[in-house]
C-alpha positions in Angstrom: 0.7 13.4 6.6 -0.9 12.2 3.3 0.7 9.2 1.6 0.2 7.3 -1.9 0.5 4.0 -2.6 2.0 3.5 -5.8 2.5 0.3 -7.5 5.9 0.3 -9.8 4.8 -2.4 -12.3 1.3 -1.4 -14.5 -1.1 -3.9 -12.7 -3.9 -3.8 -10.4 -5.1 -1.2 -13.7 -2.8 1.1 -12.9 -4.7 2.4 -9.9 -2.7 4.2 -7.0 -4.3 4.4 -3.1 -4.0 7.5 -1.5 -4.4 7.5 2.8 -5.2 10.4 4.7 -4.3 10.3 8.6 -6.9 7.6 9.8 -7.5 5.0 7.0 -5.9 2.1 6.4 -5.2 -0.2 3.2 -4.9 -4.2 3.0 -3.0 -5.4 0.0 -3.4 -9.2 -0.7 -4.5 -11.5 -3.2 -8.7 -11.4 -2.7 -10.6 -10.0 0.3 -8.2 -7.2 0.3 -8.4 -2.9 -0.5 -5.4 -3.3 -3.3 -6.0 -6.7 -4.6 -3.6 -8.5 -7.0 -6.0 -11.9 -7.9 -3.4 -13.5 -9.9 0.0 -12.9 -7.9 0.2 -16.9 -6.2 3.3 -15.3 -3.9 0.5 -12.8 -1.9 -1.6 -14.9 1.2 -5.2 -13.8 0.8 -4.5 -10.8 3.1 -0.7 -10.4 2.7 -0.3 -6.6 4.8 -1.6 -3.7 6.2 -0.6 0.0 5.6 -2.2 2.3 8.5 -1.7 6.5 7.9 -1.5 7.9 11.2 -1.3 11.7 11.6 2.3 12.1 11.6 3.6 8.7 10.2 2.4 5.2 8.5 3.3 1.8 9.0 3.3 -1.3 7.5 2.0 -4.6 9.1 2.3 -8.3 7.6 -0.3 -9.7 8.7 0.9 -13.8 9.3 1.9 -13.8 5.4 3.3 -17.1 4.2 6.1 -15.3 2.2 7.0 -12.4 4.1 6.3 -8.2 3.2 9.4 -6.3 2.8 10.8 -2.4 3.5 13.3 -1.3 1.3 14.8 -5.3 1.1 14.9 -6.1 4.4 11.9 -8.5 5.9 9.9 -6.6 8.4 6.4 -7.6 10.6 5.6 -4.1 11.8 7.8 -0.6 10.6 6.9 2.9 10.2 7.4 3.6 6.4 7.9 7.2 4.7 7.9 8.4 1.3 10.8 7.2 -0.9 10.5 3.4 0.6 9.6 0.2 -1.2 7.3 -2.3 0.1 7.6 -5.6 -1.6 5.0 -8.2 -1.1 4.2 -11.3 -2.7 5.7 -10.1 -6.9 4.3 -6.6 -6.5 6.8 -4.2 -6.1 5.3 -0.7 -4.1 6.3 2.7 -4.0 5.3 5.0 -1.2 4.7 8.9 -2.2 4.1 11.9 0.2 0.9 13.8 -1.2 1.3 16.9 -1.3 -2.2 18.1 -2.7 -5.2 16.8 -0.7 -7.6 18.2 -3.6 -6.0 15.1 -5.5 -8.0 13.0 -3.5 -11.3 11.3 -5.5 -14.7 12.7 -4.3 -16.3 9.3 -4.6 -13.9 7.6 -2.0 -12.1 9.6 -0.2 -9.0 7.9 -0.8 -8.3 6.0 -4.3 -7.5 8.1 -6.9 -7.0 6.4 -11.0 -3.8 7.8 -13.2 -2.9 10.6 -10.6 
């Protein structure tokens, strides 16, 4: 399973991450894959999202404020397409891909205004 990382707001220049089985994203404030710099409410490394081959999952990583799944605080959850991960003021959208010729040829996995 291929999923995207889609953020609902138009920030971090409107970039989406997509993860094939096998990669990982960090999403934080610096230091981070999908960086927001200016969000005060992310830690420095706020989360994890891991693809695994048949599922993902989400991990806080020791956040000061907390990541959220669909409202509800979590530390560690399998997350499917159709859920929201809130962390820090960024609001995040989690999208099957379907297509894995949508994928960018330079990376592998970050794709701009899919």
């Amino acid at each position: 399973m291929s999923i995207k990382i889609v953020p609902a707001q138009k920030s971090a220049d409107g970039c989406e991450w997509i993860l094939q089985p096998g990669q990982s994203v960090t999403i934080g404030r610096e230091s981070s894959d999908l960086s927001f710099p200016h969000d005060q409410l992310l830690s420095r490394r706020h989360c994890v999202i891991h693809c695994l081959e048949s599922y993902a999952v989400v991990r806080d990583l020791k956040s000061k404020n907390g990541t959220f799944l669909n409202s509800q605080r979590t530390y560690h959850a399998r997350i499917h397409p159709g859920d929201v991960i809130c962390v820090g003021s960024q609001i995040l959208r989690v999208v099957h891909v379907r297509n894995k010729a949508s994928l960018d040829s330079r990376t592998g996995h970050r794709a701009q205004d899919i």
